[in-house]
C-alpha positions as CSV (number, residue, x, y, z in Angstrom):
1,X,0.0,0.0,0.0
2,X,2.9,2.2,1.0
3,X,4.7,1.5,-2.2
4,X,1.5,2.2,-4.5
5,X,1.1,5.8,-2.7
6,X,4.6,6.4,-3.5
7,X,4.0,5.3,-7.1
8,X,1.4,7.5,-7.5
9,X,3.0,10.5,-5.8
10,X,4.6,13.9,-7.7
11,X,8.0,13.4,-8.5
12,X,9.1,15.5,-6.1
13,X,7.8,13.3,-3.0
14,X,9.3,10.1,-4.8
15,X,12.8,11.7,-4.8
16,X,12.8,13.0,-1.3
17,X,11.4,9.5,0.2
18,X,14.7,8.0,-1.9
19,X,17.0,11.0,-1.0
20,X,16.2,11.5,2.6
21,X,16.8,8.1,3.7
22,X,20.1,7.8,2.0
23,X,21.2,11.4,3.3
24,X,19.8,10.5,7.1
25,X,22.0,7.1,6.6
26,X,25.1,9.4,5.4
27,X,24.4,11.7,8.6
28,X,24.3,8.9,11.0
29,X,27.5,7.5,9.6
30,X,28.9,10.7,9.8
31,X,27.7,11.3,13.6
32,X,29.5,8.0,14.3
33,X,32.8,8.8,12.4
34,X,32.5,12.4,14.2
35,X,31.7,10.4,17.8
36,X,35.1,8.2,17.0
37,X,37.2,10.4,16.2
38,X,36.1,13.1,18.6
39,X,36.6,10.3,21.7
40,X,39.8,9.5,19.9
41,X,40.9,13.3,20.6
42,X,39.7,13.1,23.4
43,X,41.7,10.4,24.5
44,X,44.9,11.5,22.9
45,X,44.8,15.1,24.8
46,X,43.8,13.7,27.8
47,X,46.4,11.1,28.0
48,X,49.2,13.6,27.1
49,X,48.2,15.3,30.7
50,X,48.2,11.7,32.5
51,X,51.6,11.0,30.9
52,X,52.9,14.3,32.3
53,X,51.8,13.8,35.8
54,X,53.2,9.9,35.3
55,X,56.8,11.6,34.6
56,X,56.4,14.0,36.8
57,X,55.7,11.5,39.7
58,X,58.8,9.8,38.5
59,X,61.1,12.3,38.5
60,X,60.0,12.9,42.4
61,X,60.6,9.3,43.1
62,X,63.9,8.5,45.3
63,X,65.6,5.1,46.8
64,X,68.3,6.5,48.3
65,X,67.6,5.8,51.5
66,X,67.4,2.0,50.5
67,X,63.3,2.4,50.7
68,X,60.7,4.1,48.3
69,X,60.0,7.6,48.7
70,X,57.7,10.1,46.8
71,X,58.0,13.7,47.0
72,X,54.6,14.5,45.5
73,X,54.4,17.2,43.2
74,X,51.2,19.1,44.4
75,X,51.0,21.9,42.5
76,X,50.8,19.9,39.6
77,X,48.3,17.6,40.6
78,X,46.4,20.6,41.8
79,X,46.2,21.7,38.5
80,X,45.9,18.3,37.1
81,X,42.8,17.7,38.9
82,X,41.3,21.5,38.4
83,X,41.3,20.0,34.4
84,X,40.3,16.9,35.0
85,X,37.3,18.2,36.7
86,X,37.1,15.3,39.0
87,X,38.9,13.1,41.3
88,X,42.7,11.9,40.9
89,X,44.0,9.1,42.5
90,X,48.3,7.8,42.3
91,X,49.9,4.7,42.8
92,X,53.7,4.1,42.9
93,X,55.0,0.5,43.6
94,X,57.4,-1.9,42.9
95,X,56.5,-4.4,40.2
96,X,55.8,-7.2,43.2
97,X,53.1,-5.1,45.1
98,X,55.1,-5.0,48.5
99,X,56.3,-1.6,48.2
100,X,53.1,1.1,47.5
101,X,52.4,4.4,47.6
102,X,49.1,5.9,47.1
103,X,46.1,4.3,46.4
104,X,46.9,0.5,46.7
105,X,44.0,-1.3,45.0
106,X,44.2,1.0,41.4
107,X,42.9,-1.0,38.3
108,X,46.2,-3.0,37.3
109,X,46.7,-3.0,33.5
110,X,45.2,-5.3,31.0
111,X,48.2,-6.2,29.5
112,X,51.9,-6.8,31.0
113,X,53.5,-3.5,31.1
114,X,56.8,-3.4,29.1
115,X,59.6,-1.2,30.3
116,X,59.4,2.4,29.3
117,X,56.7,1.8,27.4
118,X,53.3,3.9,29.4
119,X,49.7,2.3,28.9
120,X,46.4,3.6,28.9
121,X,43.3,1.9,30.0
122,X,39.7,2.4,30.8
123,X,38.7,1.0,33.9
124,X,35.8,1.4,36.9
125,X,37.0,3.1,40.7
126,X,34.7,3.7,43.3
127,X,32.0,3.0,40.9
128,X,33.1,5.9,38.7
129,X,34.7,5.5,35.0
130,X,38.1,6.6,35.3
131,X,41.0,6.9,32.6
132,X,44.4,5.4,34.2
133,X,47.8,5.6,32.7
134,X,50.9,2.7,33.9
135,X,54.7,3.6,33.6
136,X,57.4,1.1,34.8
137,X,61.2,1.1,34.8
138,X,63.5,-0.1,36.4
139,X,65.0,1.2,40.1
140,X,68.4,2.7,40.0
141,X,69.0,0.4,43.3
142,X,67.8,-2.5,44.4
143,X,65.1,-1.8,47.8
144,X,65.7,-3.5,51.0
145,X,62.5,-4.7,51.6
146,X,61.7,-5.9,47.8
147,X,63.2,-8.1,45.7
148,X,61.6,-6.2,42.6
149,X,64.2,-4.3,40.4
150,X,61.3,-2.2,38.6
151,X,59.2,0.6,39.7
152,X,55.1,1.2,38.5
153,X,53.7,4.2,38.4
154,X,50.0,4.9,37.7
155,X,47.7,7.5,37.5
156,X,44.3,7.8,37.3
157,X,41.7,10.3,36.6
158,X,37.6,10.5,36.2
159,X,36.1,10.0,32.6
160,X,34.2,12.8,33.3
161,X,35.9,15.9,31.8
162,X,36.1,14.6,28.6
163,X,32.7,12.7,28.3
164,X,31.3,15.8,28.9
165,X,33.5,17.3,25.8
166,X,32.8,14.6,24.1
167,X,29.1,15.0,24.5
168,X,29.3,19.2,23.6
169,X,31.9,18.0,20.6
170,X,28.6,15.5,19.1
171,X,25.9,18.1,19.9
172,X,27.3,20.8,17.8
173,X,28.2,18.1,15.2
174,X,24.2,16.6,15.5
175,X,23.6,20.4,15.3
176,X,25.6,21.4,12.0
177,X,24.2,18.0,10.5
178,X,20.4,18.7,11.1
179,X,21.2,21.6,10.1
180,X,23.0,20.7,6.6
181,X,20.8,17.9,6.6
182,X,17.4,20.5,6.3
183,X,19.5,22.8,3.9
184,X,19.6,19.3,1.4
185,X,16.3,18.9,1.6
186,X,15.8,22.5,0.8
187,X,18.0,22.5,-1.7
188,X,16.5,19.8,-3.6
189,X,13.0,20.8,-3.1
190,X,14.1,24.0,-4.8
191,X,15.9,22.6,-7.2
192,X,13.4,20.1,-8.2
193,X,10.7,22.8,-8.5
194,X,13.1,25.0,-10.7
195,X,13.9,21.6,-12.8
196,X,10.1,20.7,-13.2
197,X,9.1,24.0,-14.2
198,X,9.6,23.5,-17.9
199,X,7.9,20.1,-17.3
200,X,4.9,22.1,-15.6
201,X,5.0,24.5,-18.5
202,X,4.2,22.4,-20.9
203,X,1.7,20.0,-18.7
204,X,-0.1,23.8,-19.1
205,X,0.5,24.3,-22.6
206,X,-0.9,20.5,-23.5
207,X,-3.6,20.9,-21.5
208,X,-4.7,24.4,-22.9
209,X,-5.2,22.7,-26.2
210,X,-8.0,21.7,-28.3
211,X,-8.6,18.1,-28.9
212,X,-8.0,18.3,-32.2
213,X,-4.9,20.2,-32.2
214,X,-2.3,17.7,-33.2
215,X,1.0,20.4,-33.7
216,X,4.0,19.4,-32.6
217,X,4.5,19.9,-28.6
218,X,7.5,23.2,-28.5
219,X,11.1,21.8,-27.5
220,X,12.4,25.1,-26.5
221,X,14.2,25.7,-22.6
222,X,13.2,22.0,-22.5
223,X,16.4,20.1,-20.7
224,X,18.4,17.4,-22.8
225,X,17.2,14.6,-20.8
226,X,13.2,15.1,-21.3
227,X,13.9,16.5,-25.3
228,X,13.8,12.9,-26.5
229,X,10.1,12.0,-24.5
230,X,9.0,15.2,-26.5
231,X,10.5,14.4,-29.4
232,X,8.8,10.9,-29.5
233,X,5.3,12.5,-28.4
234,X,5.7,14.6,-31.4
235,X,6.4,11.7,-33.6
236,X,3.5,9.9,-31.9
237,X,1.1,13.2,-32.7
238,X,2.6,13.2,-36.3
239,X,1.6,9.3,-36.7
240,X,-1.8,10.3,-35.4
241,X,-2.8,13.6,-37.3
242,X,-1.7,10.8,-40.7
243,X,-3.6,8.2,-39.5
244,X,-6.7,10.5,-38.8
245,X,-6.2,12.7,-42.5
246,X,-5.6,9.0,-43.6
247,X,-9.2,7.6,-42.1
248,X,-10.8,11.0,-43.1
249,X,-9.8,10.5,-46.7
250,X,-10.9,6.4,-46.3
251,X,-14.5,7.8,-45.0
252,X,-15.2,10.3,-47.7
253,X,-13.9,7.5,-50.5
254,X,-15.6,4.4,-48.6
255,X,-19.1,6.9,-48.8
256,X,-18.4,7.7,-52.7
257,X,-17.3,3.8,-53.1
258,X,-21.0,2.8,-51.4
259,X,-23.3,5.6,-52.6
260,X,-22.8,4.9,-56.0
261,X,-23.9,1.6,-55.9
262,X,-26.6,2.0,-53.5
263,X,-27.8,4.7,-55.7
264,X,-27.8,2.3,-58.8
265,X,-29.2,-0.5,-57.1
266,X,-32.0,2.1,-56.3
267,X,-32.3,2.8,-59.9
268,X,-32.6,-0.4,-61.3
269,X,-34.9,-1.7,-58.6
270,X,-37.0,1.5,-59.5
271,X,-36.9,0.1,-63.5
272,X,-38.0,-3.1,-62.1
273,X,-41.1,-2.1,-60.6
274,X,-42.2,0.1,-64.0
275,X,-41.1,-2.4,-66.4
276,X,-44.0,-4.6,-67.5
277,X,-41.7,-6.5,-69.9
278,X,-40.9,-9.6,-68.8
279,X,-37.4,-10.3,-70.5
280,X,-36.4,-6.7,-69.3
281,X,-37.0,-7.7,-66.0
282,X,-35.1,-10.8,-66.1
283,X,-32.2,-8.6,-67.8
284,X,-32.8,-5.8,-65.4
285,X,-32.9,-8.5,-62.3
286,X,-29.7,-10.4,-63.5
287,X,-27.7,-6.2,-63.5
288,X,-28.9,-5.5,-60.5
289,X,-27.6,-9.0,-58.8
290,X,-24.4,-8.2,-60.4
291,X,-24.2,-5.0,-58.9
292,X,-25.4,-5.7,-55.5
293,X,-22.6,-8.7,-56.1
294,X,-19.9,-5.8,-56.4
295,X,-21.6,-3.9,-54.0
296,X,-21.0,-6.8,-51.2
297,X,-17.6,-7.2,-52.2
298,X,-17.1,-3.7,-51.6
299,X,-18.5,-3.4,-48.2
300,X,-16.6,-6.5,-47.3
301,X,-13.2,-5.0,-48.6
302,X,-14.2,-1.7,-46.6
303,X,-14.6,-4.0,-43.2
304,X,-11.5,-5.6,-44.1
305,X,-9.2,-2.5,-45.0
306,X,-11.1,-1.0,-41.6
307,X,-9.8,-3.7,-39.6
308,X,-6.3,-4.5,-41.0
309,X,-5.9,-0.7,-40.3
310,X,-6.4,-0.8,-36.6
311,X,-3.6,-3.0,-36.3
312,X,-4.8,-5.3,-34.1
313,X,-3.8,-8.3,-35.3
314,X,-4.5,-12.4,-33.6
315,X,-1.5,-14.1,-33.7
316,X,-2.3,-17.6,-33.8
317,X,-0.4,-20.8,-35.2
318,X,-2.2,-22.0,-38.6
319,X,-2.1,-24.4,-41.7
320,X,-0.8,-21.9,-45.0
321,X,-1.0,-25.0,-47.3
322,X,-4.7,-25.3,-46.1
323,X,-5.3,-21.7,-46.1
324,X,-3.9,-21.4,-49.9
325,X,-6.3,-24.0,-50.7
326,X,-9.4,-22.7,-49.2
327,X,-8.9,-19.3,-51.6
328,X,-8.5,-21.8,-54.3
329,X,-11.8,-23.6,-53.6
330,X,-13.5,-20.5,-53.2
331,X,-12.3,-19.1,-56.2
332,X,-12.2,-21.6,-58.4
333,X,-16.2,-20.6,-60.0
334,X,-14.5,-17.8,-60.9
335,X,-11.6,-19.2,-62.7
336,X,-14.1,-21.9,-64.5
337,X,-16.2,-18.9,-65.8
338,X,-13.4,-17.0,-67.0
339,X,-11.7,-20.5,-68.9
340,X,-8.6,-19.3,-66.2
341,X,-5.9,-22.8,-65.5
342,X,-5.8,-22.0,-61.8
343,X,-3.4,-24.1,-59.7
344,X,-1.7,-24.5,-56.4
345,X,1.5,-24.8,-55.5
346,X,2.0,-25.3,-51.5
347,X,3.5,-28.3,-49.6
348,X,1.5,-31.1,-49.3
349,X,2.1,-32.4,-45.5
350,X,1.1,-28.4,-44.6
351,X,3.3,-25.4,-44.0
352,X,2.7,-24.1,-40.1
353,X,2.7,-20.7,-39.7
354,X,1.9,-17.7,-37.8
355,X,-0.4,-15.1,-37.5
356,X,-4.0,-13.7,-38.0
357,X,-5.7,-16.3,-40.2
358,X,-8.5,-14.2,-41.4
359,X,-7.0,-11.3,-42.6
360,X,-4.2,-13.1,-44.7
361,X,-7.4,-14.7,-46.2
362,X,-8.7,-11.7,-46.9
363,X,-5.4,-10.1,-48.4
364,X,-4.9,-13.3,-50.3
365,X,-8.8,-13.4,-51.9
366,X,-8.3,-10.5,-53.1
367,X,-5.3,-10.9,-54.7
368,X,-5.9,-13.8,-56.2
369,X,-9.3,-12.1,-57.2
370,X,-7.6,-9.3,-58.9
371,X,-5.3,-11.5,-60.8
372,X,-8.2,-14.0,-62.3
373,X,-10.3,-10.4,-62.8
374,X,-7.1,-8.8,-64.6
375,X,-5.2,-11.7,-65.9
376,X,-5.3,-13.2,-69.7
377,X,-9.3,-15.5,-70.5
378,X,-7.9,-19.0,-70.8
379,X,-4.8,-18.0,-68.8
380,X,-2.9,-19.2,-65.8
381,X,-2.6,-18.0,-62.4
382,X,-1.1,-20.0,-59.2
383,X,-1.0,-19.3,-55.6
384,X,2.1,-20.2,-53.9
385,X,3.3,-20.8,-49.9
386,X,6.1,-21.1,-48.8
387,X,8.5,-20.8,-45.8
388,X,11.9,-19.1,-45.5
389,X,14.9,-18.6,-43.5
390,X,13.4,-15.6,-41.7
391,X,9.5,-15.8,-42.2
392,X,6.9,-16.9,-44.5
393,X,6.1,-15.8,-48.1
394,X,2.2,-16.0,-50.3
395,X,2.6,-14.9,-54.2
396,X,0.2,-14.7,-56.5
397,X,1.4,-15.1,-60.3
398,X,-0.6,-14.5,-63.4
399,X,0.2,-14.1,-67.1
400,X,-1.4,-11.5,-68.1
401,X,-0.6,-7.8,-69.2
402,X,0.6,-6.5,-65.8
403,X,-0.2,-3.0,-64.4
404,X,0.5,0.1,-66.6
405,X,3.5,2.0,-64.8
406,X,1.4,5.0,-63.2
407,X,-0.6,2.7,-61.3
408,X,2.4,0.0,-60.7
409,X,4.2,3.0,-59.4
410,X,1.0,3.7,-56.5
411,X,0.0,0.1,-56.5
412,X,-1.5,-0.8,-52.3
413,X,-2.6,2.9,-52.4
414,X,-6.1,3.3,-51.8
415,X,-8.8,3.4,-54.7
416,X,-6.2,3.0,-57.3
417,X,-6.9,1.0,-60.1
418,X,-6.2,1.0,-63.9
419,X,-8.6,2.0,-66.6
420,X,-10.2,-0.6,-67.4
421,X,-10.8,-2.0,-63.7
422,X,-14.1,-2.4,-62.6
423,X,-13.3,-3.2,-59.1
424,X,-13.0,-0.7,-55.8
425,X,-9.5,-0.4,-56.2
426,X,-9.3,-1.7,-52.5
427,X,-7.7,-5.4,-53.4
428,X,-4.2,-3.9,-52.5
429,X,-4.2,-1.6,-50.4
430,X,-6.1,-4.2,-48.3
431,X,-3.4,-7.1,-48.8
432,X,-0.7,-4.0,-48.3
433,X,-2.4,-2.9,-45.1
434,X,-2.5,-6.0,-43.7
435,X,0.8,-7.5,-44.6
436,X,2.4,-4.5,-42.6
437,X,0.6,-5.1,-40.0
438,X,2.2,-8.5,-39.6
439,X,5.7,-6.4,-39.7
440,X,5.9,-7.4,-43.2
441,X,5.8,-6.0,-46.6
442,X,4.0,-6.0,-50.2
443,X,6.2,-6.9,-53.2
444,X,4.9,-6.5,-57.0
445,X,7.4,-7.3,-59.9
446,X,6.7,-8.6,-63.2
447,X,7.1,-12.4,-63.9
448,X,10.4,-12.6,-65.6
449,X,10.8,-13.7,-68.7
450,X,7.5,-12.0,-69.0
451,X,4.7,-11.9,-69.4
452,X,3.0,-11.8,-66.0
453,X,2.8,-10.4,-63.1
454,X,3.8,-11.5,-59.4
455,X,2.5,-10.1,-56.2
456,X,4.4,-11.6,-53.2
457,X,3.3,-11.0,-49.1
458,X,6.0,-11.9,-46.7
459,X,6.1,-11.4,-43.3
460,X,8.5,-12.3,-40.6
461,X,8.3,-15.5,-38.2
C-alpha cells in the first residue's frame, strides 16, 4: 500500500522519500565517524596530561635511603585535577606489590606492562569510569624490603571531563548535521521545482489545447534529458494527425465507393417495378444481382481494410498450405467462368505458420481475385506458400498484361486502379495494409521472362 502511494506520488515526493533516507543514513554515519574520532581526541589530549603527571611522579621518586619515597608534586596535581574536573587518585609500587604508595588497589593494567613503554586503559574506581595511565622502569637500586628491580607508576583520573566534551563536541556536530541535513532537503526541493518548471510549462501548454490540435508539442528551454520523450510525443502526434487525415480520406472514398452503388441498385430496382416487360426484367434482375454482387464485395473490402488498419492483429499458429487451398476452392467458380488454368502450389504435408488467419485470407482473396479479374481469358494464375529462413512468403502469379507504370508505381494505395478495372481499387491496399501489420511488406514485380505479373506478401516469423 505504502509503495502504491509512492507510485502514485509527484516526483518531487518520490525523490525525497529516496534521497532523505540515504542522506539520514550518510548523517548517521557521519555522527558516528564524528563520535570516534572526537573520543579518539579526546583520548589522545587527555592522556598527554596523565603521561605528564606519570613523569612528573617519576622524577620525584627516590631510593636513596634503601626504601621508596615520593615527594609529590602538588602543584601539579592541583592543576591536574582542576582539568580533570574530577577526582585523581596515584599509585607508585614496585612491580611485586610490597612496596606502595598511594592508592593500593588501582585498576592494574590489562596487559603486561613493558619497560618504558606507558599504557592507557579504561577501567571502573569507586563506581566511577576513570581513565588510568601505567609507567614502569627499572630502580636505579635495588630496595631492601623488595626483591623487585622495577618501579610502576599509575595515575588515574575520572572519565568525566572529557565525556562531557565529548558530548558538547557530538551536539554541535548533531547540530551542524540537522542543520546541513534541512539545507539538502531544501536545496533539492528547490531545485526540483526550478527543474520541473519547464515540465509544468508544458503540462499547461498541453492541457490548454484543443482536442484536435495535433502540432508538434515546443522543444524550447526543455532540458536534454526530457527532449527525447517530446520528441517521440511529437512523432506519436505526427503518426496520429496521418492516420486520422488517412481515415478522413478512407470515409469520404468508402461513402463515394457505397453511394454509388446503393444509388444504382436504387435505380434499377426503381426500373423493375415500371417495367411490365418480362425479359427486361429478367435482364434488369440479373444487372442488378451483379451489382449488388460488387456492391458486397465492396463493403466487405471496406470492413476488411477498416480492420487491417487498426492494427490489431491475432496471432495464432495455422495451416498456409490449407489456407492457400481454401482461396483456391473459393475461387475456383471464378476461374471456370473466366476458362482461367488455376493451380496450387504449397506443400503437401502443410506449412505451419503464424499469425491472424482471417486477414491473410482476406489479403490473399483479393489478390488472387484481382489476378483472375485482370489476368489473360484461358490464362494461368497460381498461388504459392512457402517458408523461408526468416519468415513466411504468399505470391500470386498470373500471365497477363501486368499493371500500366502509373498505377504500378501507386499500387497498395487506396482506390487505385487501372482504366479498365471495374473493381473498388481496394484489393491492395487491403493485402498492403495487412501485410504490414504483420511487420511485413507488399512486393509487386513482373514475372520474368514476362509476361506476367507477381505479387508476393511476406512477413516475418
Amino acid at each position: 500500500m505504502f509503495w502504491n502511494r509512492i507510485r502514485q506520488a509527484s516526483l518531487k515526493v518520490r525523490l525525497l522519500v529516496l534521497l532523505l533516507p540515504v542522506m539520514a543514513l550518510v548523517t548517521a554515519g557521519s555522527l558516528w565517524v564524528t563520535r570516534s574520532e572526537s573520543v579518539a581526541a579526546a583520548n589522545a589530549a587527555y592522556d598527554r596530561s596523565l603521561l605528564g603527571a606519570l613523569k612528573a611522579l617519576d622524577l620525584n621518586i627516590s631510593t636513596a635511603s634503601g626504601g621508596l619515597a615520593v615527594e609529590l608534586p602538588y602543584r601539579l596535581f592541583e592543576f591536574f585535577q582542576l582539568t580533570a574536573t574530577g577526582s585523581v587518585y596515584f599509585r607508585v609500587a614496585t612491580a611485586d606489590g610490597l612496596v606502595e604508595i598511594g592508592n593500593p588497589d588501582l585498576p592494574a593494567p590489562p596487559r603486561p606492562l613493558q619497560a618504558g613503554q606507558p599504557q592507557f586503559y579504561d577501567a571502573r574506581y569507586f563506581d566511577e569510569t576513570v581513565r588510568v595511565g601505567a609507567f614502569m622502569r627499572p630502580l636505579s637500586q635495588a630496595l631492601e624490603n623488595s626483591g623487585s628491580a622495577f618501579v610502576v607508576i599509575q595515575v588515574a583520573e575520572s572519565t568525566s571531563s572529557r565525556e562531557q566534551f565529548t558530548r558538547s563536541f557530538l551536539r554541535r556536530s548533531l547540530l551542524r548535521d540537522a542543520v546541513f541535513l534541512a539545507a539538502m532537503v531544501l536545496a533539492v526541493i528547490v531545485g526540483l521545482t526550478l527543474a520541473l518548471r519547464p515540465l509544468s510549462r508544458l503540462a499547461r501548454q498541453t492541457t490548454d489545447r484543443s482536442a484536435d490540435d495535433l502540432r508538434p508539442l515546443p522543444v524550447q528551454d526543455l532540458p536534454s534529458d526530457i527532449r527525447p520523450l517530446v520528441d517521440a510525443i511529437n512523432q506519436q502526434l505526427h503518426r496520429t494527425e496521418q492516420l486520422m487525415a488517412e481515415q478522413r480520406g478512407f470515409l469520404d472514398d468508402a461513402s463515394h465507393q457505397l453511394r454509388t452503388p446503393l444509388t444504382v441498385l436504387r435505380a434499377q430496382l426503381d426500373y423493375i417495378l415500371r417495367e411490365k416487360d418480362s425479359a427486361s426484367k429478367a435482364l434488369a434482375l440479373n444487372a442488378l444481382s451483379e451489382a449488388l454482387e460488387h456492391a458486397i464485395r465492396a463493403t466487405n473490402q471496406l470492413l476488411a481494410l477498416a480492420r487491417s488498419d487498426t492494427g490489431l492483429t491475432q496471432r495464432e499458429v495455422f495451416d498456409l498450405s490449407a489456407l492457400v487451398r481454401e482461396v483456391a476452392m473459393e475461387l475456383m467458380p471464378l476461374a471456370r467462368e473466366r476458362g482461367v488454368d488455376f493451380g496450387v502450389d504449397v506443400p503437401e504435408q502443410g506449412l505451419e505458420a503464424k499469425g491472424d488467419r482471417n486477414l491473410l485470407r482476406h489479403a490473399l482473396l483479393n489478390l488472387a481475385h484481382n489476378g483472375l479479374e485482370h489476368g489473360c481469358a484461358q490464362g494461368t494464375v497460381t498461388l504459392t506458400a512457402n517458408r523461408t529462413e526468416t519468415g513466411y512468403e504468399i505470391q500470386v502469379i498470373d500471365d497477363g498484361n501486368g499493371m500500366d507504370a502509373d498505377v504500378l508505381a501507386r499500387a497498395g494505395e487506396r482506390f487505385v486502379k487501372g482504366q479498365h478495372s471495374r473493381g473498388s481499387g481496394l484489393g491492395m491496399a487491403i493485402a498492403r495494409s495487412v501485410i504490414e501489420a504483420h511487420g511485413g511488406q507488399l512486393q509487386i514485380r513482373p514475372v520474368e521472362p514476362g509476361p506476367g505479373l507477381r505479387v508476393l506478401l511476406g512477413w516475418p516469423r
